[in-house]
Backbone as a ProteinNet text record, in pm:
[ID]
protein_1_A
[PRIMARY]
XXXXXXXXXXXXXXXXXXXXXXXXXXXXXXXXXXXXXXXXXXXXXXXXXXXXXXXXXXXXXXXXXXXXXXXXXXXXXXXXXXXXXXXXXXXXXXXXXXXXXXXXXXXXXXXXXXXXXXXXXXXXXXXXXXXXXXXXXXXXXXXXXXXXXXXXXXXXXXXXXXXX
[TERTIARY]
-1177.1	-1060.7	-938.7	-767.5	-714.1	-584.2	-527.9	-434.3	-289.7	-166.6	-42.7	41.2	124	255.7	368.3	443.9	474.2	648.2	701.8	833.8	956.2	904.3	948.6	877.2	899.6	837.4	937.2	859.6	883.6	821.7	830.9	776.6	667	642	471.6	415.5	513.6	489.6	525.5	495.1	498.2	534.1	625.1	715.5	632.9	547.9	437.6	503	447.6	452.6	316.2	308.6	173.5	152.9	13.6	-50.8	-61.5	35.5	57.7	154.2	112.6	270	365.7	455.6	537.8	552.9	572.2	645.1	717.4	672.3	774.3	731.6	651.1	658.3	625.2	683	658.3	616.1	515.4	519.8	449.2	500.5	466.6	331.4	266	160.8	178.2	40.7	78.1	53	110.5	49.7	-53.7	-94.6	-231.4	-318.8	-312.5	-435.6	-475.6	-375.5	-399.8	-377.6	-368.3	-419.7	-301.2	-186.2	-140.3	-188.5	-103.9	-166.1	-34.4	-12.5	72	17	128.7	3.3	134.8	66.5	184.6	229.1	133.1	200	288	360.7	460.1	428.8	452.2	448	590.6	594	713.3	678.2	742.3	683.1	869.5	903.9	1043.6	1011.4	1034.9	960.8	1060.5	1172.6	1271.4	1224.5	1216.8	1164.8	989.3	923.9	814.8	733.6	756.8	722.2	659	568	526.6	502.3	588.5	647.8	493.7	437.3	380.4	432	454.4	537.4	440.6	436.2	325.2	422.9	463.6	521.4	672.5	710	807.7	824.9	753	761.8	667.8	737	637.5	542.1	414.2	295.5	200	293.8	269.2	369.9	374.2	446.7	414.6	363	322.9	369	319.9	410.9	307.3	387.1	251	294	203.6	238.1	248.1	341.2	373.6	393	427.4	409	467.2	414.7	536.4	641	722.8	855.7	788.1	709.8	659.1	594.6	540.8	470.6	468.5	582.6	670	650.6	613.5	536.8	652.9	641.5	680.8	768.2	924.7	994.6	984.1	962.5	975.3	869.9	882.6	819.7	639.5	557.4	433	371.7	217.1	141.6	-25.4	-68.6	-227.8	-327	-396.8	-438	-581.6	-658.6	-772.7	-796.4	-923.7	-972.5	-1090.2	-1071.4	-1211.9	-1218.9	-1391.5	-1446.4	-1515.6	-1447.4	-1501.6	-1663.6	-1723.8	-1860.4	-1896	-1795.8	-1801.5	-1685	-1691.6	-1564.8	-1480.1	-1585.2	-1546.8	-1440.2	-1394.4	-1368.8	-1193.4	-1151.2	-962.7	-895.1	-958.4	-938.6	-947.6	-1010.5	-1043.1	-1165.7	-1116	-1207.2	-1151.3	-1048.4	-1029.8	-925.6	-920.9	-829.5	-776.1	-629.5	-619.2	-524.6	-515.5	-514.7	-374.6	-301.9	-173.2	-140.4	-45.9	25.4	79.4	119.9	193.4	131.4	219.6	156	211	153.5	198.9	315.9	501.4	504.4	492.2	412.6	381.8	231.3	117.8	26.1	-55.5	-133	-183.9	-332.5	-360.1	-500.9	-520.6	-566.3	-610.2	-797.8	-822.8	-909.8	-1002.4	-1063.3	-1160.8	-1164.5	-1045.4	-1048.5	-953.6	-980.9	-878.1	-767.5	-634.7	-527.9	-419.3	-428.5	-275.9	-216.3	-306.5	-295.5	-282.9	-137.5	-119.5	-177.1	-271.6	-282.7	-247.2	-241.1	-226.4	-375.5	-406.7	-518.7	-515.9	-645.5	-633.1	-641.9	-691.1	-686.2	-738.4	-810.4	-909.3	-828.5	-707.1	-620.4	-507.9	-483.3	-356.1	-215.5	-261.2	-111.5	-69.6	-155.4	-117.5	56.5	40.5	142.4	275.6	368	493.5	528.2	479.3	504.1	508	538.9	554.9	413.5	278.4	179.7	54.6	104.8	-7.7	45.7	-47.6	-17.6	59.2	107.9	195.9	110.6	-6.2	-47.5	60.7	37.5	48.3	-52	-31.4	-185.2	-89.9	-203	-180.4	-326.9	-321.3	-415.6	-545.8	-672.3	-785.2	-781.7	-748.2	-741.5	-634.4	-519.5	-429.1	-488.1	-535.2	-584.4	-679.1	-783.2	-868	-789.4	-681.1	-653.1	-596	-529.6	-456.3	-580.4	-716.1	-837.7	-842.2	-872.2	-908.5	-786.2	-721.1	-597.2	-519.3	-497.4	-403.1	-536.9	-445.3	-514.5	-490.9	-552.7	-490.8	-379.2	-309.1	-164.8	-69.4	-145.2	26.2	123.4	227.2	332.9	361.9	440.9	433.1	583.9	648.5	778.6	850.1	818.8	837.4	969.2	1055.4	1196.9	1243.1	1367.2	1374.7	1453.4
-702.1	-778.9	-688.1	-717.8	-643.8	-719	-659.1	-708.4	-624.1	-755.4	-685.1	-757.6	-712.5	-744.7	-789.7	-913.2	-991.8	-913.3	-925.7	-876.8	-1001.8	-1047.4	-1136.1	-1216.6	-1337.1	-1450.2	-1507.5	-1499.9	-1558.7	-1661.4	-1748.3	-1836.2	-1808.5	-1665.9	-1657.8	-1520.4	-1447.9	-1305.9	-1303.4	-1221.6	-1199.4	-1007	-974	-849.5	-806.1	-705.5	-680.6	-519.8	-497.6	-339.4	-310.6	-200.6	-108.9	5.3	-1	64	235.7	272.6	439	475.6	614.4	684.6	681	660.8	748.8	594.7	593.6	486.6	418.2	304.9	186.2	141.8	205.8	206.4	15.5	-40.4	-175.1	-168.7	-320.9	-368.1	-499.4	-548.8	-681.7	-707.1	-825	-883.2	-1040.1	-1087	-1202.7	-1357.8	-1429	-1491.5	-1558.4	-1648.8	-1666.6	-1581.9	-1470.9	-1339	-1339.5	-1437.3	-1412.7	-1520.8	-1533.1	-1601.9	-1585.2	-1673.8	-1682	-1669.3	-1621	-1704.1	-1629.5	-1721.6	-1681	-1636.1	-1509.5	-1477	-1511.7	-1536.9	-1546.2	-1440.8	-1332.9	-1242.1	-1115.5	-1011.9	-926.2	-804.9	-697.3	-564	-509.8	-447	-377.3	-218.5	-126.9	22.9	76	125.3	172.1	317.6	396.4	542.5	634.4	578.1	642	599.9	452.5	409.8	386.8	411.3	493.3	316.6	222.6	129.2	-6.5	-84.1	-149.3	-307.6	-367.9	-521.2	-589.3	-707.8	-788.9	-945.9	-954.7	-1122.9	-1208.2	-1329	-1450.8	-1626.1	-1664.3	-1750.8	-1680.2	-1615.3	-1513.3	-1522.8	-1548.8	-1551.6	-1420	-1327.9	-1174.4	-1234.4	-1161.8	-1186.5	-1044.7	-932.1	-838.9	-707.6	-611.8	-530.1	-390.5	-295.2	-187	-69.8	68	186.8	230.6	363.8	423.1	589	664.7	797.6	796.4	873.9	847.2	1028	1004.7	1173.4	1277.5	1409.1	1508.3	1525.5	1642.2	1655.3	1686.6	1794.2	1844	1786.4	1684.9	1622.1	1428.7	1406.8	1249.4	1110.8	1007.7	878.3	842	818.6	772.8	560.3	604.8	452	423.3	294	185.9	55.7	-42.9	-137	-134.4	-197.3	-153.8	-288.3	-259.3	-384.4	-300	-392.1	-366.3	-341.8	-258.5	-245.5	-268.9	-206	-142.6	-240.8	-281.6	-259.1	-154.5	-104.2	-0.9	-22	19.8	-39.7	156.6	286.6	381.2	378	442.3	481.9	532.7	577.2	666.6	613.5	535.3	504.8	568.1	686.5	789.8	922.4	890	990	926.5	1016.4	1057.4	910	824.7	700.2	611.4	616.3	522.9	383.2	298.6	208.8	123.2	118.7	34.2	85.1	120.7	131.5	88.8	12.8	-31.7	72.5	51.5	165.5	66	139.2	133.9	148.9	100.3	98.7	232.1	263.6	417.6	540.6	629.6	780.8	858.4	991.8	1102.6	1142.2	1165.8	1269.5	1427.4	1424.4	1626.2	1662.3	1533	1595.9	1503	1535.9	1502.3	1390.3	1510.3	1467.4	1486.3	1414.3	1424.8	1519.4	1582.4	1668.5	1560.4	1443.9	1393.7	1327.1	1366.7	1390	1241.2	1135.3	1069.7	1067.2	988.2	1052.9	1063.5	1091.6	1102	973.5	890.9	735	739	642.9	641.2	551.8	524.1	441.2	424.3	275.6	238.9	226.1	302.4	286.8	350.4	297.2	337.8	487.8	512.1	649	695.2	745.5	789.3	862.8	928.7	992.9	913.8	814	742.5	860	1000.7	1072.8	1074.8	1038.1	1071.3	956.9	840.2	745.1	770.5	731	748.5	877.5	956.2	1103.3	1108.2	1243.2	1319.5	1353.7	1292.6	1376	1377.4	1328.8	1285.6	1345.1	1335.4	1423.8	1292.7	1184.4	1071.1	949.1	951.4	806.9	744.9	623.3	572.9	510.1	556.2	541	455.7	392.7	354.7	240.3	210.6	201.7	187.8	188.5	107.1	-56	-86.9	-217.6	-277.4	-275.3	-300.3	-306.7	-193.6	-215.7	-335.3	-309.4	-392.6	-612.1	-611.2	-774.5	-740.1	-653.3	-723.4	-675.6	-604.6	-644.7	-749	-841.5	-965.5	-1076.9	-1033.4	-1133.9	-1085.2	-957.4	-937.9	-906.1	-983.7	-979	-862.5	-837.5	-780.5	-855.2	-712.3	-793	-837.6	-809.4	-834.4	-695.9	-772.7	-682.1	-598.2	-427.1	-311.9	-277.1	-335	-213.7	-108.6	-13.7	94.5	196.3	172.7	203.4	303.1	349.3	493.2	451.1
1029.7	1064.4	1059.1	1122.9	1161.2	1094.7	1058	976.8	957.2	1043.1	1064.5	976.4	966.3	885.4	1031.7	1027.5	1099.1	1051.3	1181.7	1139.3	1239.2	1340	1354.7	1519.6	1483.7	1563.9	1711	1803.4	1930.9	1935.9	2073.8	2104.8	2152	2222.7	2265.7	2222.9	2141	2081.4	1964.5	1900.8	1788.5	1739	1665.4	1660.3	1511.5	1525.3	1393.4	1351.4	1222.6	1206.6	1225.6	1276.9	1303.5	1215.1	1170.3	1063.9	1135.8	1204.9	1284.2	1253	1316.7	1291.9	1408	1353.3	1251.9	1193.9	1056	981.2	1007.2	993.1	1062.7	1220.2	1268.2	1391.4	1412.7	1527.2	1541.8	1719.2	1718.6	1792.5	1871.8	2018.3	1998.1	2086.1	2005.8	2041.9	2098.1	2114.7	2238.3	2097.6	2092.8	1995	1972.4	2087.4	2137	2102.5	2086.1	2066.3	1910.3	1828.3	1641	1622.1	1504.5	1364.5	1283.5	1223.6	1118.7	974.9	949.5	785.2	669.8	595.2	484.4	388.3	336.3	182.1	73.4	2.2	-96.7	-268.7	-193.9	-253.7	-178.6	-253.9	-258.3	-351.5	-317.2	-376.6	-343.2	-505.9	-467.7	-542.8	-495.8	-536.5	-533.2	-667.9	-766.6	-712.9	-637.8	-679.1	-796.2	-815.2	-904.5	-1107.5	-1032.9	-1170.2	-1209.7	-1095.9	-1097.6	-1128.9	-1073.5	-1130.7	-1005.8	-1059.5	-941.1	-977.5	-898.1	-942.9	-837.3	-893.7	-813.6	-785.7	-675.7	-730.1	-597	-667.9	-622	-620.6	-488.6	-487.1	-559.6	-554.9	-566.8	-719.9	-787.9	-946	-973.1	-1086.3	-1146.6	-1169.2	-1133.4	-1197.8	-1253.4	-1214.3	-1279.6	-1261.5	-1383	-1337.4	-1396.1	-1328.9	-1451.9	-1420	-1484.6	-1426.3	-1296.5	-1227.7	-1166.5	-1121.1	-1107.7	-1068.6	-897	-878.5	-741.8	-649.3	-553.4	-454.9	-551.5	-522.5	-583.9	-449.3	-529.8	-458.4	-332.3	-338.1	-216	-126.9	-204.5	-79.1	-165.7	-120.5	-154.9	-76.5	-168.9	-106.7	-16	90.8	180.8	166.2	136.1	126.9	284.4	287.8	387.8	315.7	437	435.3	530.1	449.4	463.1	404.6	430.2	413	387.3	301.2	291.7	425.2	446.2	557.3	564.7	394.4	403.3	217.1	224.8	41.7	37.5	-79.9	-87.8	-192.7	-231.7	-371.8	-349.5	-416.7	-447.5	-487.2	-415.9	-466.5	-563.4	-601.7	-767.3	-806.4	-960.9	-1029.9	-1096.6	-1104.7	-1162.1	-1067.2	-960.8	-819.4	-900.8	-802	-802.6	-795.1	-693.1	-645.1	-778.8	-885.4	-1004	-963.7	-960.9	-974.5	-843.8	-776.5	-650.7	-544.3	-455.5	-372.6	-295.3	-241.1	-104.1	-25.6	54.6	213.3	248.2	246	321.8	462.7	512.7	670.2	675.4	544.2	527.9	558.6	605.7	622	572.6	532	465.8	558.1	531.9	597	584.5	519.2	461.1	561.5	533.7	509.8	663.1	743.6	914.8	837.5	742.3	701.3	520.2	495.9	314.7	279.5	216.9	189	248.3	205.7	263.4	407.6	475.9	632.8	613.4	726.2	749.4	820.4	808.3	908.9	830.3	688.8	616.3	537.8	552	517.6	362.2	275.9	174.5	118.7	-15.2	-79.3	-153.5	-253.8	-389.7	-482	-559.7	-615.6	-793.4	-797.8	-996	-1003.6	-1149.9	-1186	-1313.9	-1352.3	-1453	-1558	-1472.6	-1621.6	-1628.2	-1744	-1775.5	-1782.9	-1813.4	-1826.3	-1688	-1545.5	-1477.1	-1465.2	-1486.9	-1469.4	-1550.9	-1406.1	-1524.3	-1466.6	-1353.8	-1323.8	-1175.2	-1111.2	-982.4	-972.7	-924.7	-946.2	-805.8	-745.4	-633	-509.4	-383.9	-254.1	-173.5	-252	-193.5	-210.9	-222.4	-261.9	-425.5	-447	-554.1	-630.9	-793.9	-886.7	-995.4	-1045	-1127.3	-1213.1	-1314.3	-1420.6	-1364.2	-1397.1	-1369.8	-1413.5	-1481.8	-1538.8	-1453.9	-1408.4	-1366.3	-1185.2	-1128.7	-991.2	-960.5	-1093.2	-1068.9	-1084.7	-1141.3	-1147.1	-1000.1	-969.6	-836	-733.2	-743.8	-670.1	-598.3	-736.8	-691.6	-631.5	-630.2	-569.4	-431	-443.9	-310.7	-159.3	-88.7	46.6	165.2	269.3	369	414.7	456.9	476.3	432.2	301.5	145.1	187.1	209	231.6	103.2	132.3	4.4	47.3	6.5	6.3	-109.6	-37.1	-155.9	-161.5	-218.3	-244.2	-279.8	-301.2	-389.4	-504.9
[MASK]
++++++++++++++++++++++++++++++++++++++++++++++++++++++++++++++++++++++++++++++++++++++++++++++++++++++++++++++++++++++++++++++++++++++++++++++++++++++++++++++++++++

């Protein structure tokens, strides 16, 4: 399934963000061709305060720290949406125990070591010192325990806006 982030509504189109580059990129579809649906959660990503708000019916329902891009190669602010869930084959891998796949792209990097197209995620992480720091090639990490509750709750298509 294919899953856009809605930016604004016509009467027979619909104005989406697209999961390409360059960031932000938008555009429109026919409405007839999809499927609504409301989610009623929200992500928010602090990269200054290194911190990641979850809100549900716009009330917190979680909020924890997380390690985010280095200087050199820095998570990408804009507005973004869940694209992808992955359940790592090894829980033990860089990824931790869950990953979701972002609308976002690297701007440093075309491709990530395990090939791909540069695509940022939010996912756990096996070393807790990593959180709270400059430490990743621009994804955002943060706990195993913490990935795994918003696992089970956030959908494709939960909107991510990630700030400076």
């Amino acid at each position: 399934m294919l899953a856009f982030l809605v930016r604004r509504v016509r009467p027979h189109s619909l104005e989406v963000f697209l999961p390409t580059r360059p960031n932000g990129a938008r555009g429109w579809i026919r409405r007839s061709q999809v499927r609504l649906y409301t989610d009623d959660y929200r992500l928010r990503v602090d990269l200054r305060l290194r911190r990641l708000t979850v809100w549900e019916h716009g009330i917190v329902i979680e909020s924890a720290g997380v390690g985010v891009g280095k200087a050199v190669s820095p998570t990408p602010a804009g507005t973004y949406y869940v694209v992808s869930r992955i359940e790592p084959v090894d829980p033990g891998s860089v990824y931790g125990r869950f990953a979701f796949g972002l609308s976002a792209h690297s701007n440093v990097y075309k491709t990530f070591g395990f090939g791909g197209d540069g695509r940022i995620g939010l996912h756990g992480t096996n070393d807790a010192a990593a959180i709270g720091h400059e430490v990743s090639h621009g994804c955002i990490r943060t706990t195993n325990p913490t990935i795994l509750r918003l696992a089970r709750i956030i959908p494709l298509g939960t909107p991510v806006e990630i700030v400076r």
